[in-house]
PABA-797060 format. One record per residue (C-alpha): residue in one letter; x, y, z. Coordinates in pm, whole numbers, padded with zeros to 5 digits, always signed. Layout:
BEGIN
AXYZ...
//
This chain:
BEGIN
X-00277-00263-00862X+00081-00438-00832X+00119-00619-00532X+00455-00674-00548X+00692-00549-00313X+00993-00318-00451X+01340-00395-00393X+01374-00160-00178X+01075-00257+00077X+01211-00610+00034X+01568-00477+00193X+01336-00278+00445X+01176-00555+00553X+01462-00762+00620X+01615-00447+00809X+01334-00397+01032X+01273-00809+01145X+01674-00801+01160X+01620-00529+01439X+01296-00677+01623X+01492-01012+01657X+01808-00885+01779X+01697-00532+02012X+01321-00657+02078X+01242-01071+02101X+01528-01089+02338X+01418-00876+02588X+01052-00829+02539X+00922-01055+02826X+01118-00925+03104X+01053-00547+02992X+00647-00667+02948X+00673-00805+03294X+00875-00479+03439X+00637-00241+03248X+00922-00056+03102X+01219-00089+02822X+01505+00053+02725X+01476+00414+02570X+01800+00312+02315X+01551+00188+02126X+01391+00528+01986X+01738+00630+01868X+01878+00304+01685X+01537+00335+01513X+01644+00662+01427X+01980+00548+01312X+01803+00356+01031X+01585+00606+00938X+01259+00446+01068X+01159+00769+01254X+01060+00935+00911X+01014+00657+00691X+00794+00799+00488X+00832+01161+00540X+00992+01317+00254X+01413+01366+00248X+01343+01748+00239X+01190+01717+00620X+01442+01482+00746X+01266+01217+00658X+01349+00872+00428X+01143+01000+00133X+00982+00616+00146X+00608+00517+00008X+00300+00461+00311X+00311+00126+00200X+00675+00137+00378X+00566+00255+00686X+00321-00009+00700X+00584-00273+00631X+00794-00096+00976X+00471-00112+01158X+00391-00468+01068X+00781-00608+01138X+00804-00403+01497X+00399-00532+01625X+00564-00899+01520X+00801-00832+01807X+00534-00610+02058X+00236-00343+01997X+00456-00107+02236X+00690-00070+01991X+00437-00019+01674X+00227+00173+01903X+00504+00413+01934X+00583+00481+01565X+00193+00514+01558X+00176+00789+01749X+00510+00964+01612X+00458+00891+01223X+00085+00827+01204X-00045+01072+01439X+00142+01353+01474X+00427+01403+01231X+00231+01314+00886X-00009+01543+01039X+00251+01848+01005X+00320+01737+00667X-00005+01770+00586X-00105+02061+00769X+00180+02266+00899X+00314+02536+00759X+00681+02600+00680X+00803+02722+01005X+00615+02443+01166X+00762+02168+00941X+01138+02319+00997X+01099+02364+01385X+00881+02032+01464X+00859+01838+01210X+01252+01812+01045X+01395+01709+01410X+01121+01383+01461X+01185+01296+01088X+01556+01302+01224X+01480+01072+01567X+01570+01402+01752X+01257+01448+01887X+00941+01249+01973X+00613+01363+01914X+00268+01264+02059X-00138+01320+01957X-00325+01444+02292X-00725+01402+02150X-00867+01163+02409X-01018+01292+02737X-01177+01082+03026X-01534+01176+02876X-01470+01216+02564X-01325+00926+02347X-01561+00846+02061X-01727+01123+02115X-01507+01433+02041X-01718+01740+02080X-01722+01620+02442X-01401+01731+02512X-01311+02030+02737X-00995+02182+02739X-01037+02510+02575X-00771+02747+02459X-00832+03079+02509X-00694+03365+02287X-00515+03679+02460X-00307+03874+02259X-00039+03683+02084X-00072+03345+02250X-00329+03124+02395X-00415+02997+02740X-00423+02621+02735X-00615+02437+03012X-00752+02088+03042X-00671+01692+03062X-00605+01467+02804X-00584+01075+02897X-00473+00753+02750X-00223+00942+02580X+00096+00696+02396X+00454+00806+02490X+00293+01092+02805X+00621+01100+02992X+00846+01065+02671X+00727+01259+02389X+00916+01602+02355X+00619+01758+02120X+00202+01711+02151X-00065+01796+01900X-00288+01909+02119X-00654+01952+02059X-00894+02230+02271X-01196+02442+02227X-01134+02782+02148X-01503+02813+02061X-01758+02552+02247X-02054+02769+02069X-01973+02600+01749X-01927+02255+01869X-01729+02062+01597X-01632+02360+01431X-01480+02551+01751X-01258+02303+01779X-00853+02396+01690X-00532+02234+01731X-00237+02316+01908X+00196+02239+01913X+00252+02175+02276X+00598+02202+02378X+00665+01951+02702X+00890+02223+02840X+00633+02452+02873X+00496+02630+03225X+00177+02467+03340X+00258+02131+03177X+00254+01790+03372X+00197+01428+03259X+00118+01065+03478X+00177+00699+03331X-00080+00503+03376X-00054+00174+03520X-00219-00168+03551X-00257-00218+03191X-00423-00501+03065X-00169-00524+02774X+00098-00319+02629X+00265-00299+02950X+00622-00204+02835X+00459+00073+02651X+00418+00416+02838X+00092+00551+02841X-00113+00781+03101X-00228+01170+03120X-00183+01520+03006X-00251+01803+03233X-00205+02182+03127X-00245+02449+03355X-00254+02804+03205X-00036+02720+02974X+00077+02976+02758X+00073+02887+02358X+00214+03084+02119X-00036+03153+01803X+00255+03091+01580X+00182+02673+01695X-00163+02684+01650X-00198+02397+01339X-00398+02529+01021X-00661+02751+01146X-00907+02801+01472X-01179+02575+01422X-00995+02328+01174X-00888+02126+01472X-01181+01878+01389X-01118+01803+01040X-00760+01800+01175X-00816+01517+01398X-00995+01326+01161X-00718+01342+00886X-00457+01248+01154X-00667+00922+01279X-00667+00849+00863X-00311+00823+00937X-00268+00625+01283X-00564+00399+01176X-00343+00319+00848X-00035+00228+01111X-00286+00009+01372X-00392-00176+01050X-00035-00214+00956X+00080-00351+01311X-00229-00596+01344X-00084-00769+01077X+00255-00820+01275X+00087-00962+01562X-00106-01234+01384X+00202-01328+01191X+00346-01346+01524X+00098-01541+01677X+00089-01784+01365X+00488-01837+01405X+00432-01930+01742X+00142-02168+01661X+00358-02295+01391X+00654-02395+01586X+00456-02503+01914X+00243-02748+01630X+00555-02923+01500X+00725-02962+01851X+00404-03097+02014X+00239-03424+02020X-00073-03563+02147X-00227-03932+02022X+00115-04038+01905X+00151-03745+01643X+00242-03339+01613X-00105-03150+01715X-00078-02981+01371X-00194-03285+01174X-00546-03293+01373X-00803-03127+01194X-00947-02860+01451X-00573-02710+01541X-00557-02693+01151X-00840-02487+01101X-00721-02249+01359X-00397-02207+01156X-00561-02180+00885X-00810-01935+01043X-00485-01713+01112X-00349-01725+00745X-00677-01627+00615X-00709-01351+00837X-00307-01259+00745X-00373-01223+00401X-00687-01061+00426X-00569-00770+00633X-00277-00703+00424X-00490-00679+00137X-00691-00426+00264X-00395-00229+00480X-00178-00214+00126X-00497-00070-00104X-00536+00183+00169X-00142+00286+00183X-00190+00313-00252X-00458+00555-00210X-00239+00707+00021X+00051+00705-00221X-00176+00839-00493X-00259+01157-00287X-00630+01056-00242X-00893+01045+00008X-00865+00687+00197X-01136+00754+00520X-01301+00435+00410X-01045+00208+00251X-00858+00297+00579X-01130+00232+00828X-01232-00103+00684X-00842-00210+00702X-00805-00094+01040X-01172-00253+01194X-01057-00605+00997X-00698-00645+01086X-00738-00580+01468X-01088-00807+01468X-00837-01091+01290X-00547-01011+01512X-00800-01037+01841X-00900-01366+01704X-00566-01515+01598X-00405-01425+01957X-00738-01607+02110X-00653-01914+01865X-00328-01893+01925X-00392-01988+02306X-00604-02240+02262X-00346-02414+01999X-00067-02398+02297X-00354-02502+02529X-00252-02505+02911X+00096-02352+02802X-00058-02052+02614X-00241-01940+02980X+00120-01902+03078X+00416-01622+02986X+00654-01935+02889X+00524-01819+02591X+00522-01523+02377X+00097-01577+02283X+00000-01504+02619X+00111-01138+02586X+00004-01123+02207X-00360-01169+02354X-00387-00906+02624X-00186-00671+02366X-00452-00781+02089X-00737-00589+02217X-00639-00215+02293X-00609-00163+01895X-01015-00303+01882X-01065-00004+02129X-00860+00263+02041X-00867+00482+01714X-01197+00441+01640X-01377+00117+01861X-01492-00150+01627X-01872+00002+01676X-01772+00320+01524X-01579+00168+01225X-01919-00120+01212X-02108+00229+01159X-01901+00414+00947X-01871+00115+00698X-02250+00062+00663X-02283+00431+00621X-02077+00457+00337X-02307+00173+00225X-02589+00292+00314X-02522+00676+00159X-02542+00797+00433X-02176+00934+00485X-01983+01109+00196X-01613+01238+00217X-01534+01579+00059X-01183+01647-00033X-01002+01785+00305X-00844+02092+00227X-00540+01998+00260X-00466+01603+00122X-00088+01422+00240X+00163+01462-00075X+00118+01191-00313X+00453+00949-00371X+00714+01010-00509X+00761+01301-00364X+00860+01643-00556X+01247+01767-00447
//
């Protein structure tokens, strides 16, 4: 495997940290502290092509590798999670989905105008009993004629009040459990649709998440995703996808918090020298490199297999569990280095903790990647091809 970046992710790199330090780092604190930023944002990452970075040219999309993306993820995490969290939830989560399993009216209508930065679209899974536990859920979709009748809640759900487009998932079958389980196009300008922000976040406060509420909402069959009852296997693929981008952006926040460390070690002094030349702030940086290069090691193998067209439940899971335990730990390390200083927003590591642990919670809790990872082990879990696999890279014209 060549590790070395292309030209071309070299010049994206440089793009995106060019963007976080001017549009992001300047502002970040106050619109942490306000619990809000400035929308502009969505659409000058649209003007350089961030919005489909990896989505092939033929969608509206950059035509870039996954490796790519997770480069973007990793830069915009550096400057906040709100910001990764976002292209999560529109790449990751919902439009690779529709390249992978929409079908050609889908992909012109939805996915071609988020490629674009036209739109912004959304993943509605999570309910307020049913998280890790899927077949919980219960909003059901009922068939009647040539539509369906949506009802339910969905909650914790990324960009709620901003999003233009929802995959949407919803029983049309509780008999078969799992397999009764389809996905759905939601339109936000539909009849019987409402959403709420939550507030009082621990972390990721500039971020705008909350609820999804859909009253006999009527859904045409024609944005029903793949099949009824594939909405399972459908939700599965697409967290192969966001897990890849959380992986990704964990590796932005502990090179964040290891910049700050850096910086704060050379400017302070305790015992008549800088605190970085005492041993135990030492091992804390060094803690944070480790954990750095680690994480990318594991979130680039995944985004190859991803390249090569291939199956990456595993390689993805691992990558995702490792990089947010590492970037939990460096923002906890990266307090302690600042000591009294780091309790406070003076500085930026205060914020990287609280946003550090959402991604140990969300897409998948630690626990269920701890089990899925000695399962493979163990033999107990096997992945089958899906029947439908994300286009390998390059991409065909």
């Amino acid at each position: 495997m060549n590790f070395d970046f292309t030209e071309e992710q070299l010049l994206l790199r440089k793009t995106v940290r060019s963007f976080v330090d001017k549009e992001i780092m300047p502002y970040i604190q106050e619109w942490d502290e306000q619990g809000k930023f400035d929308p502009s944002i969505y659409s000058k990452l649209a003007d350089l092509g961030l919005m489909g970075v990896c989505i092939p040219e033929v969608y509206g999309g950059s035509g870039m590798d996954y490796n790519s993306l997770a480069i973007v993820c990793e830069e915009l995490e550096r400057g906040d999670t709100a910001f990764r969290t976002a292209v999560s939830v529109h790449i990751g989560l919902n439009s690779l989905t529709l390249l992978q399993w929409g079908n050609e009216w889908q992909k012109q209508k939805y996915l071609i105008p988020q490629a674009q930065g036209e739109r912004l679209g959304a993943f509605g899974l999570t309910e307020p009993g049913a998280g890790s536990d899927v077949a919980a859920l219960q909003t059901t979709a009922r068939k009647e004629k040539d539509y369906y009748i949506l009802n339910g809640q969905k909650t914790w759900i990324s960009l709620c009040d901003t999003a233009d487009h929802f995959l949407v998932f919803a029983y049309t079958d509780k008999q078969k459990k799992h397999h009764g389980i389809s996905a759905f196009i939601v339109e936000r300008n539909t009849p019987g649709f409402s959403s709420k922000a939550t507030k009082g976040k621990l972390g990721i406060r500039s971020g705008n998440t909350g609820e999804l509420f859909f009253e006999d909402m009527k859904i045409s069959e024609r944005n029903l995703l793949g099949k009824e009852g594939d909405g399972f296997k459908i939700a599965m693929a697409a967290l192969d996808n966001g897990r890849f981008t959380v992986a990704a952006g964990a590796c932005g926040l502990i090179m964040a918090c290891l910049e700050s460390s850096v910086e704060y070690c050379h400017d302070r002094e305790t015992f008549g020298k800088e605190i970085g030349r005492h041993q135990l702030v030492q091992q804390m940086i060094a803690k944070m490199e480790a954990g750095l290069q680690m994480s990318r090691l594991l979130v680039y193998r995944a985004g190859e297999l991803k390249n090569q067209g291939k199956r990456n439940t595993r390689e993805t899971s691992l990558a995702k569990w490792q990089a947010c335990d590492f970037a939990n730990q460096a923002a906890d390390d990266a307090v302690q280095v600042h000591g009294a200083y780091g309790y406070s927003n003076e500085y930026p590591v205060e914020r990287h903790l609280r946003n550090s642990k959402a991604p140990v919670i969300y897409e998948g809790t630690r626990e269920i990647h701890t089990i899925m990872q000695a399962e493979y082990v163990l033999g107990y879990r096997k992945d089958k091809p899906l029947d439908h696999m994300l286009p390998a890279w390059p991409y065909e014209s």
